[in-house]
N, C-alpha and C positions, 0 to 999 in steps of 0.2 A: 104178822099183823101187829104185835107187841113195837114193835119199830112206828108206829104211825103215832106217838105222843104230842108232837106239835102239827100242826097245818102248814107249818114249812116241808117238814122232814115227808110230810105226805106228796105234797106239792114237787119236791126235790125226785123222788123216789116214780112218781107216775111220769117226771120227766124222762128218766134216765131208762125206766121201760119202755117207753116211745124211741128213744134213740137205740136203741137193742131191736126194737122191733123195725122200725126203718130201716136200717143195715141188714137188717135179715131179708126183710122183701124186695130191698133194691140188690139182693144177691152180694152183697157186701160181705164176707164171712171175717174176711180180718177185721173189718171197722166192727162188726157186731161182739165180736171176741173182746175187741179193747174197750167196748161201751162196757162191756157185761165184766170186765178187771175191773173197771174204773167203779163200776155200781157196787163190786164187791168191796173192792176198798173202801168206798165211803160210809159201804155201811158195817162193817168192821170196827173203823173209825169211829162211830154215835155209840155202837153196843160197847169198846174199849172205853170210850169218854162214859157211858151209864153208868157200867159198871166200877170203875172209880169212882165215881158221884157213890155210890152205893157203899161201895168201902168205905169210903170217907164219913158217911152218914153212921156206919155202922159203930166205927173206932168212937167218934163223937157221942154214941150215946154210954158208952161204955164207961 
């Protein structure tokens, strides 16, 4: 839940559940597999890009 900081990233995030969940009930296993990479990556990607934000903030007050 710590992932849901902007109303995009939420917006983004209940999409790409949707798309994992589609693929799943239309018996799609490969397309559901590649939503649910693709959902990891991107959100891999926001917690990489944070926690740089976070370093950065940290060096800066030092």
């Amino acid at each position: 839940m710590r992932d849901f900081v902007t109303l995009e990233r939420m917006s983004r995030t209940i999409i790409e559940h949707l798309s994992i969940t589609d693929a799943v009930i239309a018996g799609d296993i490969d397309g559901a597999c590649e939503a649910f990479e693709q959902h990891l990556g991107k959100s891999l990607a926001v917690v990489e890009q944070r926690v740089a934000q976070a370093v950065l903030a940290m060096a800066v007050e030092q």
